[in-house]
C-alpha positions in Angstrom: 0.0 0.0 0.0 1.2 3.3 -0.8 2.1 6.2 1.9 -0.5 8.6 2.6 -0.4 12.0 0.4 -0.9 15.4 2.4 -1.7 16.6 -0.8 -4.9 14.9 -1.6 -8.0 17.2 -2.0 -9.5 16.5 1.3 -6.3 17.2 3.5 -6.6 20.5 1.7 -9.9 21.2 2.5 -9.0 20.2 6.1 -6.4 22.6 5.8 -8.8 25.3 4.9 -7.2 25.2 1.4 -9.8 24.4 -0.9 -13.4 24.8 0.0 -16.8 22.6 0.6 -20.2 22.8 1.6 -19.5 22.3 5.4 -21.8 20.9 7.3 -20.4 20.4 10.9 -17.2 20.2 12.1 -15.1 19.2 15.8 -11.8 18.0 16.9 -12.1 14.9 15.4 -13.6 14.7 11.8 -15.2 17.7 9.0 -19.2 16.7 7.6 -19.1 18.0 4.5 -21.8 17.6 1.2 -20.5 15.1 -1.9 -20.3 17.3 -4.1 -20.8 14.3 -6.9 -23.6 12.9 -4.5 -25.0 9.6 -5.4 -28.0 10.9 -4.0 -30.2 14.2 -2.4 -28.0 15.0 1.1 -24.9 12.7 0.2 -22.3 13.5 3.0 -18.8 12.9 3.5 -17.4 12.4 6.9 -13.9 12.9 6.9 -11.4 12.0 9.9 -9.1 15.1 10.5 -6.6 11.8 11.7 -4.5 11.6 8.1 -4.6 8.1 7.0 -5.0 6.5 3.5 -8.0 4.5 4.6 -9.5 2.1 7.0 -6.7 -0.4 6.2 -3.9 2.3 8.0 -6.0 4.3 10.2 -5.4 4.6 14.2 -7.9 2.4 15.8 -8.2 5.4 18.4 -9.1 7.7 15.2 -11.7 5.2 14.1 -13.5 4.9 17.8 -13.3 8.9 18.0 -14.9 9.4 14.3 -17.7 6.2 14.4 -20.0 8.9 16.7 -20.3 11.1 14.6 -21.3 9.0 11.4 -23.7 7.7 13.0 -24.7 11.2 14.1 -24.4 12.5 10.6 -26.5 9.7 9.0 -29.2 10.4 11.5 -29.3 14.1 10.5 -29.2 13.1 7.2 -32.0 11.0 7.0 -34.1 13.1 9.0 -33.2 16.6 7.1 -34.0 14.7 3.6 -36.9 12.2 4.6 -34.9 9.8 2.8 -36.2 5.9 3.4 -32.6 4.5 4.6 -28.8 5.4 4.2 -26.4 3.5 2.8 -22.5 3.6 4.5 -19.9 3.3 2.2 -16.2 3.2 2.7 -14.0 2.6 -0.4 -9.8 0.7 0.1 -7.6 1.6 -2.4 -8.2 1.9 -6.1 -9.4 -1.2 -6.5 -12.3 -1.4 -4.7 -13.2 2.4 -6.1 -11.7 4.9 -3.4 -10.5 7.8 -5.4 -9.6 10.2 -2.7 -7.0 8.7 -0.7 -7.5 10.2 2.3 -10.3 8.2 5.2 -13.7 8.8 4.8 -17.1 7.4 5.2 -19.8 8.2 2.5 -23.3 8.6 4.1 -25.7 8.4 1.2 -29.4 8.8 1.9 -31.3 6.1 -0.4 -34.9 7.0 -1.7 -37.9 4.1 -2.4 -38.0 4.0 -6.0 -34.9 6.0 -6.7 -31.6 4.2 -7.8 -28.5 6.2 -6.6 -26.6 8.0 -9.4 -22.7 6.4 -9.8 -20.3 7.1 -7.7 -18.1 10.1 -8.8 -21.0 10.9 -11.1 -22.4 14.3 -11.8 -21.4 17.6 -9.9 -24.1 19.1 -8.0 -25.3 23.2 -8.1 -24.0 25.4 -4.6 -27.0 26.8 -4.3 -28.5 23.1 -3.7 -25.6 22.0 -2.0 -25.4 25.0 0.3 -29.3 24.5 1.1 -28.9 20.7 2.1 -25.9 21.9 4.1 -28.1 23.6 6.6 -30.8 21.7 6.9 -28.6 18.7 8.2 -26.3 20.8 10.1 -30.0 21.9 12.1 -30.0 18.3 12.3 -27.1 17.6 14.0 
């Protein structure tokens, strides 16, 4: 496996270097919006911890950061009325993680509705910005 890489997108955005659609943020870990969301209200949690993924993370990280995706998959399903979430977590290339820095997707899954692809269309700020606050009320 490959050494982690400061320079991937979401260390930046940690690093206040590039911006997102925050959604809540603490000592451990940045919500943020997808924003290629699979779905209405897709959220990233991101561990502020820099590891490549689950397979090199601090188990301490991981018990600090678990909290709060369930947290944020709470808000999110009751900000969106979604009908379930789905957690996703992607391991190297592989097995589709494109960002290599540790995070958890939690994608709110509609009746009737399949989920766009992953990585798939960019979504407007405005809509982005809107679904931002309504979880973050949430949480």
């Amino acid at each position: 496996m490959a050494a982690y890489d400061s320079s991937n997108i979401f260390a930046k955005i940690l690093r206040g270097e590039f911006s997102a659609h925050k959604v809540y943020e603490d000592e451990t870990a940045l919500v943020i919006m997808d924003v290629f969301p699979q779905s209405r209200g897709h959220l990233l949690v991101i561990p502020k911890a820099a590891s490549r993924n689950l397979l090199d993370a601090d188990s301490a990280a991981l018990a600090a950061v678990m909290p709060l995706v369930q947290r944020a998959a709470k808000a999110a399903l009751s900000a969106t009325g979604a009908d379930g979430i789905r957690l996703a977590q992607f391991n190297e290339a592989p097995a589709g993680q494109t960002v290599f820095h540790l995070h958890f997707h939690v994608i709110p899954v509609y009746e009737g509705t399949p989920l766009a692809s992953h990585g798939g269309g960019k979504a407007g700020d405005v809509e982005l910005a809107e679904l931002a606050a309504l979880i973050a009320a949430q949480l």
